[in-house]
N, C-alpha and C positions, 0 to 999 in steps of 0.2 A: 665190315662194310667197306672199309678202305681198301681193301685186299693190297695191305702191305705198304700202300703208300703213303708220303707224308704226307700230303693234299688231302683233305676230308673231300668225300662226294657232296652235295648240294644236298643233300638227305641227310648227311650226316650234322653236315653244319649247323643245320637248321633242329636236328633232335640235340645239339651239342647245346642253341642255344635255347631252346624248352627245358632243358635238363638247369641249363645255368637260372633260368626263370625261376623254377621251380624249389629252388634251395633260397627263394624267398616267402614259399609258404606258411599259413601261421598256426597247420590246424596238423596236430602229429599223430594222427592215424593215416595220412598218406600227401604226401606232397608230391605234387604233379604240376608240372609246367604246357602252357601250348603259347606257339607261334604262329600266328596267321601271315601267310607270306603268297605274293605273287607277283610272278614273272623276277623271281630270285631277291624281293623287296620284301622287308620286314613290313608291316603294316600293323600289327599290337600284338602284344602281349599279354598274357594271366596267367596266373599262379592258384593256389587254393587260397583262400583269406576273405574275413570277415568284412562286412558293411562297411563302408567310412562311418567312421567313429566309433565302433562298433568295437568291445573288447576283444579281442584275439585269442583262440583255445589255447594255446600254447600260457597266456596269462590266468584264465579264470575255468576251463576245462571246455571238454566236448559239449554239445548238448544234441544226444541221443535221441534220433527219434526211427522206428522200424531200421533198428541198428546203423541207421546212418547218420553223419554228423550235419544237424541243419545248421548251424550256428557260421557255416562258409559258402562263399558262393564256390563254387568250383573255377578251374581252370580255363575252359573253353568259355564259362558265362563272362569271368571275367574280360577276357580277351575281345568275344564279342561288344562287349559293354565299352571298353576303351576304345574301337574303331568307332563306334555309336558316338559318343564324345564328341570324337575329333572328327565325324564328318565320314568317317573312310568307307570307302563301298567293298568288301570283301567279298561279292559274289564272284564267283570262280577263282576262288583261290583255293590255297592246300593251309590244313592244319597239320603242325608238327608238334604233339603232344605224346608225353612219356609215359601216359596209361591210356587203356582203353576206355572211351566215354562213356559213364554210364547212359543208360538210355533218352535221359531228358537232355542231357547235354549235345547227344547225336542229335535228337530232333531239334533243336536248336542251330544246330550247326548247317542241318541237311535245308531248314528254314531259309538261313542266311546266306544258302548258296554255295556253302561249302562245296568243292567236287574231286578231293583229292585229302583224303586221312594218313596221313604215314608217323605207325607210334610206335615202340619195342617192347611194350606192356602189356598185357592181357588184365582184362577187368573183369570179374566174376562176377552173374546176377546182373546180365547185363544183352537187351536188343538191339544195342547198336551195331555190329557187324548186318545182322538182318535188316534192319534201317539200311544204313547204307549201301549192303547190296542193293536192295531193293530201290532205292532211289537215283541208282546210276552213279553214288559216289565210290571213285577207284579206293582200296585200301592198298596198302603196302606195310606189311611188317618187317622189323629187322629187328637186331639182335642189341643190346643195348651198346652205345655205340662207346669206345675206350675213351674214360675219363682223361687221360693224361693228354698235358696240351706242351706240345716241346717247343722250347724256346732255345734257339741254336745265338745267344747273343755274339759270343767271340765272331762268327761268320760275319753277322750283320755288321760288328765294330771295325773289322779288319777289309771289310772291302766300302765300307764307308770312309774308310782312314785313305784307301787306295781312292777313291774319286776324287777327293779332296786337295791330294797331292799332284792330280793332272791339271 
């Protein structure tokens, strides 16, 4: 997605930080991150993880139900839930989430006004692409985007060292 440069695209950023999200999940049959962002501003976050107060599958197991694990809210609910909180209006914004939504999570997102999905995941068992066609939400898929984040410090130290000295 970068095609080659160092600079992440504004797509990439934003699945870079879903993806960082996401490695806070609590439920290990799939961790997924979303970011809701508009007009290039963060506005919340979610992760997969259990209720407040609520045990965590990673501590006490899944709890299975038509093969899916109920015992987490998902990613997108969280996220919505956390703008809800604090007030935040997320209609016409973009979610940047690292799987594709299953289908209750799309109609929730498509509810709240979502109008822009950009994920590198495919989710199986799942209407959400159809949702959001259908509702006039844009998708954008990309390819998962390069985990590695380079940190060039000697550059930054030696022309820090150089302003310092004028």
């Amino acid at each position: 997605m970068n095609n080659g440069k160092e600079r992440p695209s504004w797509d990439e950023y934003f699945l870079k930080l879903a993806m960082l999200a996401s490695e806070r999940a609590t439920c290990p049959r799939m961790h997924c991150g979303c970011v809701l962002v508009k007009d290039r501003f963060v506005l919340a976050t979610g992760y997969n993880g259990s209720l407040p107060g609520h045990p965590h599958c990673e501590d006490v197991g899944c709890l299975i139900v038509d093969n899916h694990c109920v015992r987490t809210n998902h990613a997108e609910i969280n996220a919505l839930v956390q703008a809800a909180i604090h007030g935040i209006n997320i209609k016409g914004s973009t979610a940047y989430i690292t799987n594709m939504s299953c289908t209750t999570c799309a109609k929730a997102l498509i509810a709240a006004g979502i109008k822009r999905v950009v994920v590198f995941s495919e989710f199986h068992d799942t209407l959400a692409t159809e949702f959001y066609t259908k509702s006039g939400v844009e998708i954008a898929k990309y390819d998962m985007p390069d985990r590695m984040i380079s940190y060039n410090l000697e550059d930054y130290s030696s022309a820090r060292k150089t302003e310092k000295s004028k």
